[in-house]
C-alpha positions as CSV (number, residue, x, y, z in Angstrom):
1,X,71.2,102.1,87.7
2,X,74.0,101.5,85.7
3,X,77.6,101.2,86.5
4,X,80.3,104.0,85.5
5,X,83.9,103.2,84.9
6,X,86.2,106.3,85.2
7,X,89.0,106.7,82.5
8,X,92.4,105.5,84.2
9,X,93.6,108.6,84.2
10,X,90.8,109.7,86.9
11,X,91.0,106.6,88.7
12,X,94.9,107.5,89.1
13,X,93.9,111.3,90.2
14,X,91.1,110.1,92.7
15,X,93.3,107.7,94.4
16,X,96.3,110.6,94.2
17,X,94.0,112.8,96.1
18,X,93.2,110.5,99.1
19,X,97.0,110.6,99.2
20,X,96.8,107.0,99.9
21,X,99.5,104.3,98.9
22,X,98.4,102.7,95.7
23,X,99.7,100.7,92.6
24,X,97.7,101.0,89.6
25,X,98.8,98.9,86.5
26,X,98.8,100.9,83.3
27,X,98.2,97.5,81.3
28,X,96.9,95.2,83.3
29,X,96.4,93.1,80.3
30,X,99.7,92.6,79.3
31,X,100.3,90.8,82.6
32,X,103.7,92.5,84.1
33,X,103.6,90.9,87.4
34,X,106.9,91.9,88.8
35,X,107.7,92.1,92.7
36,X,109.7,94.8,93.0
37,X,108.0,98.7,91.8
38,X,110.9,101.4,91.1
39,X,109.8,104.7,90.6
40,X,111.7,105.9,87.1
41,X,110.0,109.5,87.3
42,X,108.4,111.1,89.5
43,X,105.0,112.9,88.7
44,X,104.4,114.5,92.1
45,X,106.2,115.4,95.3
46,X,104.7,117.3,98.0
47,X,102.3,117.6,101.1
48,X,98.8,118.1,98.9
49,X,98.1,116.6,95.4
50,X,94.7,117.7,95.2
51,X,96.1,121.6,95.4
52,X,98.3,120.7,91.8
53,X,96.3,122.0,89.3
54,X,98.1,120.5,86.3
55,X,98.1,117.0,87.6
56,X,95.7,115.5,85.6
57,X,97.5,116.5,82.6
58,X,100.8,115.6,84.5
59,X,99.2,111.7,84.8
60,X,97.6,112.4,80.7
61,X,101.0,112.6,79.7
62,X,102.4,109.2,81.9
63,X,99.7,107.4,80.3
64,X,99.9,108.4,77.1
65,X,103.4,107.6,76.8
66,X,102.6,104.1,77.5
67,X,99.8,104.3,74.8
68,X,102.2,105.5,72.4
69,X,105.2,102.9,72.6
70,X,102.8,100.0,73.1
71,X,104.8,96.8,73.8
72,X,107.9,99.3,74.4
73,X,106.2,99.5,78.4
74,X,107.5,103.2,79.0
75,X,105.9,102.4,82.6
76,X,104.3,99.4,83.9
77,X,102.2,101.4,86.5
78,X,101.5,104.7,88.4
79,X,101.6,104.6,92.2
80,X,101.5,107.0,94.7
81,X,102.8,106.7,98.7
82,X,103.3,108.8,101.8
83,X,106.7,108.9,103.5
84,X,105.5,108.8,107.0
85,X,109.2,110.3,108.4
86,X,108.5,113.5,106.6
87,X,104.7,113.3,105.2
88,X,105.3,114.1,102.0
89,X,103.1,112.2,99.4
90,X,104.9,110.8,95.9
91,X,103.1,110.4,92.7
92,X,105.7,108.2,90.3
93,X,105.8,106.4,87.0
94,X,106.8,103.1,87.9
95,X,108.7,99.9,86.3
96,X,108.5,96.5,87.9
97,X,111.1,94.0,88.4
98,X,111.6,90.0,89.1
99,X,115.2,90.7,90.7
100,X,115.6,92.8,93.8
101,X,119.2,93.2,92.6
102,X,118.2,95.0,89.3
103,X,115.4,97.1,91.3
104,X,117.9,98.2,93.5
105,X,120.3,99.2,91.0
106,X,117.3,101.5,89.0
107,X,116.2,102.6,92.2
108,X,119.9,103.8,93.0
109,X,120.6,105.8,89.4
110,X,116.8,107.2,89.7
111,X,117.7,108.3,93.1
112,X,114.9,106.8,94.6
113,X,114.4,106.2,98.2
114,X,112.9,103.6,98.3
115,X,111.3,100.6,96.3
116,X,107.8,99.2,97.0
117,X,107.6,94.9,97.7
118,X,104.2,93.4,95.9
119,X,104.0,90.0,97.5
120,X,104.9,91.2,101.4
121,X,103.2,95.1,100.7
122,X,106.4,96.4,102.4
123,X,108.5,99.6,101.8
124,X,111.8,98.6,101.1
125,X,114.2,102.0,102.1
126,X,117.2,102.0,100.5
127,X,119.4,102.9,103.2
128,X,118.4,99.4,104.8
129,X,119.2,97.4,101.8
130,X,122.4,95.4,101.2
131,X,124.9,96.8,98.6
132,X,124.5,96.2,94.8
133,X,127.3,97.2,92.8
């Protein structure tokens, strides 16, 4: 028997559809190691990924822009998570970042809720956050 790798864009679907929280580097290669994950757009908002028809072409379309600008790193990953206050599940296009300060402030003009900590594999709500100009 031989072993099957599925294309990242399936891996990204499959682990949408278990509506599971995930990080999935985009170019793991490249080595972008940051702490802090941001979501800069977001792919998917709702109770059920698995009932959005287009959202393998909505991922197709994240990745590719990361194939097309190369070194540019339109995204550094794709990640998906459950807010457990309401249950809805969020698919995003992510950047990572060294500096909580710098996350915070992309995570404030992106009007994000929240931003995701690598190292402790916490949820970091915005509302709980100290101020950043």
């Amino acid at each position: 028997m031989r072993e099957i790798t599925l294309p990242l864009v399936q891996q990204i679907v499959n682990r949408s559809n278990s509506r599971r929280n995930f990080t999935k580097e985009l170019r793991p290669s490249v080595g972008v190691n940051g702490r802090y994950v941001v979501t800069s757009e977001v792919l998917f908002e709702g109770k059920n990924p698995s009932m959005e028809l287009g959202l393998r072409l909505i991922i197709a379309d994240a990745v590719d822009k990361v194939c097309l600008f190369g070194d540019a790193h339109y995204y550094n990953s794709i990640g998906g998570w459950m807010d457990p206050d309401t249950e809805t599940y969020y698919i995003g296009a992510n950047l990572h970042f060294f500096n909580l300060d710098s996350a915070i402030r992309v995570a404030k003009n992106t009007e994000q809720l929240a931003i995701f900590d690598r190292h402790s594999e916490k949820v970091l709500y915005l509302k709980d956050l100290h101020d950043v100009e």
